[in-house]
N, C-alpha and C positions, 0 to 999 in steps of 0.2 A: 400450798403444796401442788396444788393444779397445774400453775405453771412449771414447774421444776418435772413434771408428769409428761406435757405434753413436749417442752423439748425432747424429753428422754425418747418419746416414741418419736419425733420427727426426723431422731439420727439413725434409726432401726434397727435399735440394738441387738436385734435377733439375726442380721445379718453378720454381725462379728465374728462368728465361727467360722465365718469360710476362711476371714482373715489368718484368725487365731490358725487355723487348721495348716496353712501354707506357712506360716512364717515356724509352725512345729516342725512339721516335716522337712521343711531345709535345716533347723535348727540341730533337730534331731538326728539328722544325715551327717552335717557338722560333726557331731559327737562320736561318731564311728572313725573319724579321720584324726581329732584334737583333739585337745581339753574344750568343755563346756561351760559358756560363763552364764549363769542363770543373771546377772547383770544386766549381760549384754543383747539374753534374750528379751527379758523385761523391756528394756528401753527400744529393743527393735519393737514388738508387740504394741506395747504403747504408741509409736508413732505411725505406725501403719493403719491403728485403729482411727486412730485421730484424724488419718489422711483419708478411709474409708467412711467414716462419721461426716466428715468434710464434702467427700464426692455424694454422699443420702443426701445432705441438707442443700448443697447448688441442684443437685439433678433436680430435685422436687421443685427448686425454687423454677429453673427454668421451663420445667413442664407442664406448672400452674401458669405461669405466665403467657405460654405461648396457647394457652387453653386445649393442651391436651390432655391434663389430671382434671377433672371433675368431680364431682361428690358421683356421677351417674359410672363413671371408669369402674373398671372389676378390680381393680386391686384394693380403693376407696371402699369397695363392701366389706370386705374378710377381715381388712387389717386398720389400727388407727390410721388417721394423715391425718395431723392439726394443723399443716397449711388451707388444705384441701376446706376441711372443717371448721375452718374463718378462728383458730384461738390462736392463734399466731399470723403476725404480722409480717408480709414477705421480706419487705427491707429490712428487718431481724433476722431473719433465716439467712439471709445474705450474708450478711455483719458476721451472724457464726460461723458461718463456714469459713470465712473470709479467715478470721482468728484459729480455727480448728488446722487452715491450711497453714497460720502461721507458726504456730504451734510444732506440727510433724514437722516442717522446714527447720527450726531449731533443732531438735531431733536428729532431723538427718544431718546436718552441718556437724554435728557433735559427733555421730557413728563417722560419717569418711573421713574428719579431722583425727581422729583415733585409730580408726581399724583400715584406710585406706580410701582416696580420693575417687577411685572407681562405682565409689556407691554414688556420689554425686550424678552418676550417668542416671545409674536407676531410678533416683528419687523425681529428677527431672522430667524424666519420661514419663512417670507415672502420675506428676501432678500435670501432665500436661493433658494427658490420658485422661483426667479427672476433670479435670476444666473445662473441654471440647467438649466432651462427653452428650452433652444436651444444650450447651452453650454455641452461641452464633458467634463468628460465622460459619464454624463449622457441623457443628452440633453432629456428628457423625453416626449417633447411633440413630436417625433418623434416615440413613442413608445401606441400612441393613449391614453397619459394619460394627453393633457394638456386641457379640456371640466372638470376632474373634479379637476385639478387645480385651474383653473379660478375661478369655481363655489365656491371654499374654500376659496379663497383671497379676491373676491371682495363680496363674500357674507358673512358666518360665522366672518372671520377674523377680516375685515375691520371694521366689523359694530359692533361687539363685542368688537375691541380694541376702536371705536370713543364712544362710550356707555360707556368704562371701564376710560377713559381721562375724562368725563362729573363727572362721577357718583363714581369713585372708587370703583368699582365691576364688577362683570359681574353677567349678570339678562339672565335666560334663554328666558325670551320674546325676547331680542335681537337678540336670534339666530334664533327662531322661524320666525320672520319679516323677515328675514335673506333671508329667501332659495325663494319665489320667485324671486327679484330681481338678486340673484345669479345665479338665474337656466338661467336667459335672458341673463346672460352679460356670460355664459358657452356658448349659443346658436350662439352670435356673430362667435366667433372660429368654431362650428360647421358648421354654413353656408358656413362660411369660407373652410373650408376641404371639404362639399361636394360637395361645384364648382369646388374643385382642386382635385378631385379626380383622373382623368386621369394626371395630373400634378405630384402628390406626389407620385403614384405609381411608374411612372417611374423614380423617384430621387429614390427609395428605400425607401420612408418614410411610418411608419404606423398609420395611425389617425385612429379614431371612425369612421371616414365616410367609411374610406375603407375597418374598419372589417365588419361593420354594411353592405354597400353597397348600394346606393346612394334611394333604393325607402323605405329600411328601416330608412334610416337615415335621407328622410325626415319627415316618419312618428316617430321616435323618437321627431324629433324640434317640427311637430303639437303637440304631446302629452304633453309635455314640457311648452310649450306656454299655453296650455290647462288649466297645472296641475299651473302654477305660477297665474294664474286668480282664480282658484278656494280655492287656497290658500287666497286669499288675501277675496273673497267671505265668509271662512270658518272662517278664523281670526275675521272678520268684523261682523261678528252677534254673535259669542262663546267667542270672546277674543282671544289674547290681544289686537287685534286690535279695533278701534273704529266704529261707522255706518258710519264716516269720508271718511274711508279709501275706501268705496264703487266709489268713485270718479274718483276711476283707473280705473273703468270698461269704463268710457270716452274716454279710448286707445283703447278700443276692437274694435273698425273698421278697425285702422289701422293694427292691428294682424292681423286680418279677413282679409283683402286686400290682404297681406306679405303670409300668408298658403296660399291663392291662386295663388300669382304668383311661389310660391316654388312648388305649385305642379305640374303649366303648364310647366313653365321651368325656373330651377334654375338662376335667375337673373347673372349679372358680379361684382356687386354689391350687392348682398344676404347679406354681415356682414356691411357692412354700412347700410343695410335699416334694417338690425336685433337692427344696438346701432341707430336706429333713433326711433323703439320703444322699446329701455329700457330706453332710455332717457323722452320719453313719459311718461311709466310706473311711471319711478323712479321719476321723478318731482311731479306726481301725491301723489305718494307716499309719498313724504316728504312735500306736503302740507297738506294732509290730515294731518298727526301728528302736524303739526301747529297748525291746526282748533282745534284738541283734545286738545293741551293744552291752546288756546286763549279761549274755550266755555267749 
């Protein structure tokens, strides 16, 4: 069973909610406009996970390898990594993901053969986005560009291609709902970088946190955090959003909490308490569009 354990933790299951939460919210935005095919949400979710599962198990592979994961790295304390922790073998870890990407690629061949060849853009983009990601010769988030990676795939991307599976279009409201949520699941990796910021400099590596420098970069996150609330406030009374959507403001204590201890001192855990409130957020989020198309 040990094995079947430590795969489980190597794909990082717990990251899945950011997925699940984006591909709701376009789903669910869909639903306001169409008919909703719990099908075709299913099979979207599915493959996105699989293509998210895919980009855990290459990232790690590449960041063990290039010796910037270490049993001594702070993420390696808080959370398992069974590469990291020698029970898996990296040319395994490859092999999976390799399959994981093959995998959502079927998936997606199936959604744009179906529901429109447009998704084909998306799905490309995003495994390419997945592959670079920590992979040579680009390896781009190494180059302090992967905050607005992130914030493209699991916000624009994601919720724009799960809207586009629903509805056969793409609606710019989509993209609009789009960018708080994204701006929170970019802030995950940010928190991330500015605990490691003495860590990744001495690997050579360049994140935002280390151009910015750790008192700018945590007042970039407050601002951030700020700007995806007030999005969602401005949406909510002007459109497209509904008076629904007011519902997220329910998280703002736990953001209020989170800019507090960011600014007394960077938590060991900062991006697990950053996706504890986007998962917050983005739950919120996708119930309020509920309520707007039940009422």
């Amino acid at each position: 069973m040990n094995i079947y354990r430590n795969w489980f933790l190597a794909s990082r299951p717990w990251s899945f909610s950011m997925t699940a939460i984006s591909v709701s919210v376009g789903s669910a935005l869909a639903a306001l406009y169409s008919d909703f095919s719990w099908f075709l949400y299913l099979v979207t979710l599915v493959g996105t996970v699989f293509l998210h599962a895919a980009t855990n198990l290459i990232n790690d592979y590449y960041d063990v390898k290039s010796g910037v994961d270490s049993q001594e790295v702070a993420t390696a304390q808080y959370r398992p990594h069974p590469l990291v922790e020698g029970k898996l073998e990296a040319g395994q870890v490859r092999t999976a993901a390799y399959i994981l990407y093959g995998l959502s690629t079927l998936i997606g061949i199936y959604l744009a053969a179906t529901r429109g060849w447009e998704l084909m853009w998306i799905g490309l983009i995003g495994a390419f986005a997945s592959l670079t990601y920590t992979a040579p010769p680009l390896k781009y988030k190494y180059s302090a560009l992967g905050e607005i990676s992130v914030f493209l795939m699991w916000g624009p991307l994601m919720v724009a291609g799960s809207f586009f599976v629903q509805n056969q279009e793409f609606h710019l409201n989509a993209f609009w709902i789009s960018l708080p949520f994204g701006v929170l699941v970019a802030l995950v990796l940010l928190a991330n970088n500015i605990r490691d910021i003495a860590h990744d400099r001495n690997k050579g590596i360049l994140t935002l946190a280390i151009v910015l420098g750790q008192h700018k970069g945590i007042l970039l996150y407050g601002t951030l955090v700020a700007a995806a609330y007030l999005g969602i406030i401005l949406m909510s009374i002007f459109g497209p959003l509904y008076l629904w959507s007011l519902i997220v403001l329910a998280s703002l204590p736990l953001a209020l909490r989170l800019l507090r201890q960011m600014k007394a001192h960077v938590p060991a855990d900062a991006d697990a308490l950053t996706a504890q409130l986007d998962t917050a957020f983005g739950v919120l989020l996708v119930i309020s569009l509920v309520l707007a198309g039940v009422f």
